[in-house]
C-alpha positions as CSV (number, residue, x, y, z in Angstrom):
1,X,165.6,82.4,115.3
2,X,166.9,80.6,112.3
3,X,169.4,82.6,110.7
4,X,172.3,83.7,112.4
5,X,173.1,87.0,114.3
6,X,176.5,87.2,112.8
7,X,178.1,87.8,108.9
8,X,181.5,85.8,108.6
9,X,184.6,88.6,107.8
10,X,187.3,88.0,105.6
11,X,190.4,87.8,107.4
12,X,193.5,88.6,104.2
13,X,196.9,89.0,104.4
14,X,197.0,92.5,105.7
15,X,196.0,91.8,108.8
16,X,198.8,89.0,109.3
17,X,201.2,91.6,108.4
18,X,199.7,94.9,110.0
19,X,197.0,94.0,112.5
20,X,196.7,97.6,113.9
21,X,196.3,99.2,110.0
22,X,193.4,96.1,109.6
23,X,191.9,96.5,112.8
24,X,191.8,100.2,112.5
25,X,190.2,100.1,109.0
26,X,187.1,98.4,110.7
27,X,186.9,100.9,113.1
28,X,184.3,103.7,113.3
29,X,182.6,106.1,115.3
30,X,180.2,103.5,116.1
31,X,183.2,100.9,116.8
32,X,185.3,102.9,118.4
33,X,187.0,100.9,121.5
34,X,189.5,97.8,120.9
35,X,189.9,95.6,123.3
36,X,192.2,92.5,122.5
37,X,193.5,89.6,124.4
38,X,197.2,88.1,124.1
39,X,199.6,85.7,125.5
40,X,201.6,88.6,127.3
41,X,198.5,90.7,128.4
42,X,195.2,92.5,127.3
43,X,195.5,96.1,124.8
44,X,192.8,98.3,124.9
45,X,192.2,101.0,122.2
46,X,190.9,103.7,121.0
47,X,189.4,105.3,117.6
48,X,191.2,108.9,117.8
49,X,189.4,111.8,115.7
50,X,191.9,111.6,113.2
51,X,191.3,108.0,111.7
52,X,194.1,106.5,114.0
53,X,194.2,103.7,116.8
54,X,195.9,104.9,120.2
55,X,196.8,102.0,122.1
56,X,196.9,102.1,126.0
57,X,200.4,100.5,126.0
58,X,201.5,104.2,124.3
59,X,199.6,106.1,127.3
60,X,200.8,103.8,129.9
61,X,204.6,102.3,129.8
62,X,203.0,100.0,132.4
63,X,201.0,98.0,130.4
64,X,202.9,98.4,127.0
65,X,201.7,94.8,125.4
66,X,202.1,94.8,121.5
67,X,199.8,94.3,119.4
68,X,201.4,91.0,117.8
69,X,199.9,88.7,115.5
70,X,202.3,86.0,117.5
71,X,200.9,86.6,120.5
72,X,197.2,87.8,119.4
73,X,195.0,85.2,120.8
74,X,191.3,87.2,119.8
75,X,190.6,91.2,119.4
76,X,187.1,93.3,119.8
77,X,186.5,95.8,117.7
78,X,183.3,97.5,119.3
79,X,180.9,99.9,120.0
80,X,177.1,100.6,119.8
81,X,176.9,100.0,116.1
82,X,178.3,96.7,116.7
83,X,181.4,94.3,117.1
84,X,183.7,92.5,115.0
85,X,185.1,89.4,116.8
86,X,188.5,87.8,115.0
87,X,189.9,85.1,116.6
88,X,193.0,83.1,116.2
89,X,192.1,79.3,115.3
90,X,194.4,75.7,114.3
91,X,195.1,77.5,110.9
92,X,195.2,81.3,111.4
93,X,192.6,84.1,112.1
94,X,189.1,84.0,111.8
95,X,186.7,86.5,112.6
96,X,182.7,87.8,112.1
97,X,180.5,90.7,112.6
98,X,177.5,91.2,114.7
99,X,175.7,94.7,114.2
100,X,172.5,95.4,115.7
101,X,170.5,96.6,112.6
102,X,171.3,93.3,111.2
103,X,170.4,91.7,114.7
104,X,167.4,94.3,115.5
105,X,164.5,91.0,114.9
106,X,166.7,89.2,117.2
107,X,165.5,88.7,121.1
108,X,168.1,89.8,123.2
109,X,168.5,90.0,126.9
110,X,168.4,93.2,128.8
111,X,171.7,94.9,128.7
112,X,174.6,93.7,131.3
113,X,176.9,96.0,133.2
114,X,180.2,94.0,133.7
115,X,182.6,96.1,136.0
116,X,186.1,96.4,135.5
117,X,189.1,95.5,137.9
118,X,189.2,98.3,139.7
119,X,191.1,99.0,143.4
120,X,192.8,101.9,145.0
121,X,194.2,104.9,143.4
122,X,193.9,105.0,139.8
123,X,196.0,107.7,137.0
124,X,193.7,109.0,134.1
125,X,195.9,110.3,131.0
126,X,195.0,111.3,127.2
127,X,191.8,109.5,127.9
128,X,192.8,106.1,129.6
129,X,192.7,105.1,132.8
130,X,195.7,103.2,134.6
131,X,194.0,100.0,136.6
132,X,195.1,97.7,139.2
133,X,193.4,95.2,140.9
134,X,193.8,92.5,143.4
135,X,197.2,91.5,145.8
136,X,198.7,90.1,142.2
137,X,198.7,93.8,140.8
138,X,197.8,92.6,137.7
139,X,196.9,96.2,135.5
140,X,194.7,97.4,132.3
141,X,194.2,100.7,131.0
142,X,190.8,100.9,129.5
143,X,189.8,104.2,127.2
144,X,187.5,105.9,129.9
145,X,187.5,107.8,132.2
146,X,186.1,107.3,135.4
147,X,183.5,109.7,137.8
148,X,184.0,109.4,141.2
149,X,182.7,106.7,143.4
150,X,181.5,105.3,139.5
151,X,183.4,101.9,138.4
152,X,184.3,101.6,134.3
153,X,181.8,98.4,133.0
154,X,181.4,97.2,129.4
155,X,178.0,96.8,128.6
156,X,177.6,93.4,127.2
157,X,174.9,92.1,124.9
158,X,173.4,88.7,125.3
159,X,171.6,87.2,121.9
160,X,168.6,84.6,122.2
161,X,168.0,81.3,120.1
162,X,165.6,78.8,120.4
163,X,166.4,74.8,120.2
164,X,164.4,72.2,118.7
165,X,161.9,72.2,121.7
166,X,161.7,75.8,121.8
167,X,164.2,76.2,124.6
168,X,166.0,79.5,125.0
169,X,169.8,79.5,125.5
170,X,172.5,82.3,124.7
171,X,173.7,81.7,121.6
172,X,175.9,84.6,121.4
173,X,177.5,87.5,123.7
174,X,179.0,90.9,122.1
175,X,180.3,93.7,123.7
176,X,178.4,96.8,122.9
177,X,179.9,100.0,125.0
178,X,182.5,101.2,127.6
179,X,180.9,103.2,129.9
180,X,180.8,104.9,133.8
């Protein structure tokens, strides 16, 4: 593997003054999830039918994070088409793109299941699903909704590269569905 799995993306000025409007612009039915880590918690999101970004913090009072570029540490926009990755660095955003027909030639590993925190009762509204886990109650609200006795898991995409010896080692991870 000698080119890369990934395209750089442009990070401009819109998205340092509206990162919902630029996030949702690189959304699609094939990327439709957001899922986006900050200093005061984790967003999740969704693609609605009519172009716009519901965020679970507007289903769910209880984990009502804003989507801040002050507090924005990295955000996934994802789905089975692929994932944009942007990422705050020492002197602002950066971000790439991973899609699988530009990654198709690349060896992969099988698929992963990673469960999400998940434990006792859990509230399902307007597509989300109101998670707690653990003694520290700490909560999400994922886009999905869950099946009984079925736990929510992204599905996570591991990329292979080969070293100078021919060694194999992950050179990349993307997130690829959200899924029960």
């Amino acid at each position: 593997m000698n080119s890369q799995v990934w395209e750089p993306v442009s990070v401009d000025e819109k998205f340092q003054t509206d990162p919902r409007a630029w996030l949702t612009m690189q959304m699609s039915v094939d990327m439709p999830y957001l899922l986006a880590h900050a200093d005061d918690g984790v967003i999740w999101g969704k693609l609605q039918p009519d172009g716009t970004l519901k965020l679970s913090g507007e289903v769910f009072a209880e984990v009502d994070v804003k989507l801040r570029i002050v507090t924005l540490q990295q955000a996934r926009v994802f789905g089975p088409g692929g994932e944009l990755l942007v990422w705050r660095t020492d002197v602002g955003f950066a971000a790439r793109q991973t899609s699988d027909g530009a990654a198709s030639s690349y060896d992969t590993l099988p698929d992963e299941r990673h469960l999400l925190w998940r434990q006792g009762a859990v509230v399902t509204r307007e597509g989300f699903t109101l998670m707690q886990e653990g003694e520290q109650g700490q909560r999400h609200a994922p886009p999905v909704v869950p099946v009984k006795g079925r736990r929510p898991a992204l599905i996570v995409r591991q990329y292979v590269a080969y070293d100078d010896q021919g060694q194999a080692y992950v050179s990349m991870s993307r997130l690829v569905d959200l899924e029960v």
